[in-house]
N, C-alpha and C positions, 0 to 999 in steps of 0.2 A: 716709597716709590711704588707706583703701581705691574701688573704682572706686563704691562706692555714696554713702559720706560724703561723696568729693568730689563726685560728681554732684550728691544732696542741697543739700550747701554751696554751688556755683557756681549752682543753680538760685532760690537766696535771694536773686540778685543780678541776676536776669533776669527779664523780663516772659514770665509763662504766656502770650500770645501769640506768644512766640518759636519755641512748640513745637508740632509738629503736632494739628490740633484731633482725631483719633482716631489710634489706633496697631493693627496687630495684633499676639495672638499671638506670641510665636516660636516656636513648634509646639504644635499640639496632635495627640495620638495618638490611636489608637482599642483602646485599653487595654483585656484583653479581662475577659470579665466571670466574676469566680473559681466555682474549680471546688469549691472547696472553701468553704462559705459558713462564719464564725462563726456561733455558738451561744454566744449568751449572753443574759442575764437583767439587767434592771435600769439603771440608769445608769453607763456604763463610760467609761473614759478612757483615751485612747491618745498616744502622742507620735511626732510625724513631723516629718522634717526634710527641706528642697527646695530648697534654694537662701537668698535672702532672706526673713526669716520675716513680714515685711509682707504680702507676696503671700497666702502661704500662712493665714496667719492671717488674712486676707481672704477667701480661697478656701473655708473653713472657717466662715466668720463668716456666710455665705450659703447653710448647707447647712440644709436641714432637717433635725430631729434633732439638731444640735447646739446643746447649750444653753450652751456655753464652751468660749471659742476663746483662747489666753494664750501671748503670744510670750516664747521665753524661750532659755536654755540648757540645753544636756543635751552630756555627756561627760568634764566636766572637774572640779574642785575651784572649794568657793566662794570659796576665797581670788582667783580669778580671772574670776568669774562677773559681769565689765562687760563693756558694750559696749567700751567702750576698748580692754578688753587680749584680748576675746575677736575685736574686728579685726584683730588683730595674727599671727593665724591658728597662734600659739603656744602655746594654751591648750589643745588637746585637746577642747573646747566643737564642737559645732557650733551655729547657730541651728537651731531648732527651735519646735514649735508644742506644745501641750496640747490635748487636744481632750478636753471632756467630752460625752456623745452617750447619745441614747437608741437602744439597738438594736432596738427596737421598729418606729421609723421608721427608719433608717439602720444597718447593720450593719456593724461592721470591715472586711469585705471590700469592702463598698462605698465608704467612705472609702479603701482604698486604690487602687481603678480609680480615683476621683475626680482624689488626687493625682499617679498617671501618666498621667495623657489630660490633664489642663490646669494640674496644679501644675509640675511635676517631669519633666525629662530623666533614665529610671534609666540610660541607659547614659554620665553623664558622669563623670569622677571630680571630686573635690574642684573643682567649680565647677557655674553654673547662671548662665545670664542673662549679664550683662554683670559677675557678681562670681567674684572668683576665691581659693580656699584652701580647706582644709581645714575652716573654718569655714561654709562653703555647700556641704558634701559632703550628696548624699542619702541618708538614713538612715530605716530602720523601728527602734521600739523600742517592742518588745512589753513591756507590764508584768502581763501573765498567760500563764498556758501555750499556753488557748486559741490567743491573740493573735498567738503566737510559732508557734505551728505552720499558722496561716491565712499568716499574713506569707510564714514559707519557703516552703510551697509556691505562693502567687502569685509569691515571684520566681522559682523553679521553671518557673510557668505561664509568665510574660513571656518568659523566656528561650528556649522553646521555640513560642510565637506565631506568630514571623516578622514581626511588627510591628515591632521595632527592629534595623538592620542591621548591631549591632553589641553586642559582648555585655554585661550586665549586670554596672552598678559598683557599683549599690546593696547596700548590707550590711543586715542584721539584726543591731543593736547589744544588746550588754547592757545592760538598766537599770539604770544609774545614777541620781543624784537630779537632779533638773529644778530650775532657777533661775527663777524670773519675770525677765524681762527689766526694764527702768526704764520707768517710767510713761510717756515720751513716746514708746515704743514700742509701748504697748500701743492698740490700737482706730487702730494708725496710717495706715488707709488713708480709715478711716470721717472722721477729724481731719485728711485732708490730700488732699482730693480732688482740688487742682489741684495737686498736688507734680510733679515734672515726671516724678520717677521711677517715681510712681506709674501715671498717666497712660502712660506708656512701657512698664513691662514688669509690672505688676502688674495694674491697672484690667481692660487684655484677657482673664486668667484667669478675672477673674469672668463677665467676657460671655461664655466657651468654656465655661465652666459651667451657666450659664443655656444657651447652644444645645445642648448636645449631653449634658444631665443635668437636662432642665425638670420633670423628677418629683421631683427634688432641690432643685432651686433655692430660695432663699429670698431676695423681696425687700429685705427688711427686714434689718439687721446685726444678728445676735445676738452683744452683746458680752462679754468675759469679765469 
C-alpha cells in the first residue's frame, strides 16, 4: 500500500481531532507569469499531473474558468487503468487531472503558473508530497499544438527564472488517452473535508491559491 492509502486507511481509524486543526503548504513558489500566453477560442481541455490528483483536482475545482475538473489516469493502457494496480507504480499511468476551462476567463498559461506556485514541485522526479513513484511524477500533457508549444516554452521559462534551485523534472508528455478515475475519487476533497490527508497536504493549496491568485479563486467547487 502506497504512503497515501495508508495514510487514508489509518486516518479511518482515528479521531480528526488527533490532527493539527490547520496545516501549511509545503511550498508554494512564485511561479513566473508565461511569456508566451496561449491563444485560443472556446472551451479547451487540458491534462495535468502533480503529485496526488485530489489536491490538484481540488486546486482546479476552485479556479475560475474552469467548468471540469476529473481525476483520472493518463500514460498507460486501460487494461491497467485502477487505482489498485495504478498504485503499484507499475503501470506507466500517472495520476492526473482533466481540466475543462474557458480561456476566455483563464488561459493555458495561466493554469499552468497556477499548478507550479501551489500544485506541483517541477523540479521533483517521480514523487510530490508525502507520495512517492512514478505514478505521482509531474507531467504537462498538451492535447493540441497550441498547448504543447505554450507548455515547452514555460518549462523553458521555469528553468531559466531562478525561482527553483534546482533543475527541471517535469516533462511534456504525449497524449495518450485519459481514464476517469473511480467515483470515490472524483469531487474527493469537496466529499472528504475532514480526511486527515486532505486537511495535511491538499486543503493548504487551495488557500495558497486563494492568497496568492485571488483574481482566480473560486469559492465555490466546480465539480466535474
Amino acid at each position: 500500500m502506497n504512503i497515501k492509502s495508508l495514510f487514508a486507511a489509518t486516518m479511518l481509524s482515528l479521531s480528526v481531532c488527533a490532527l493539527p486543526a490547520t496545516a501549511s503548504a509545503e511550498e508554494v513558489f512564485d511561479a513566473p507569469v508565461a511569456a508566451r500566453q496561449a491563444k485560443e477560442t472556446g472551451l479547451q481541455t487540458a491534462i495535468f499531473a502533480g503529485g496526488c490528483f485530489w489536491g490538484i483536482e481540488g486546486i482546479f475545482s476552485h479556479t475560475r474558468g474552469v467548468t471540469s475538473a476529473v481525476a483520472g489516469y493518463h500514460g498507460g493502457n486501460s487494461g491497467t487503468a485502477t487505482y489498485r494496480q495504478v498504485s503499484s507504480g507499475m503501470t506507466e499511468h500517472a495520476e492526473a487531472v482533466r481540466v475543462t476551462y474557458d480561456p476566455s476567463v483563464v488561459r493555458y498559461d495561466q493554469l499552468l503558473q497556477i499548478l507550479f506556485s501551489v500544485g506541483a514541485d517541477p523540479t521533483l522526479h517521480n514523487r510530490q508530497g508525502p507520495d512517492r513513484g512514478p505514478q505521482y511524477r509531474a507531467a504537462i500533457v498538451p492535447v493540441t499544438a497550441e498547448q504543447r508549444a505554450v507548455a515547452q516554452a514555460y518549462v523553458a521559462q521555469m528553468e531559466r527564472s531562478g525561482v527553483w534551485d534546482k533543475p527541471m523534472a517535469v516533462k511534456v508528455e504525449k497524449h495518450r488517452r485519459f481514464y476517469e478515475a473511480e467515483a470515490n475519487h472524483q469531487d474527493y476533497m469537496l466529499n472528504n473535508p475532514n480526511s486527515g490527508y486532505i486537511r495535511r497536504w491538499d486543503a493548504p493549496k487551495v488557500e495558497a491559491l486563494q492568497e496568492h491568485f485571488p483574481q482566480l479563486y473560486r469559492a465555490r467547487f466546480r465539480t466535474g
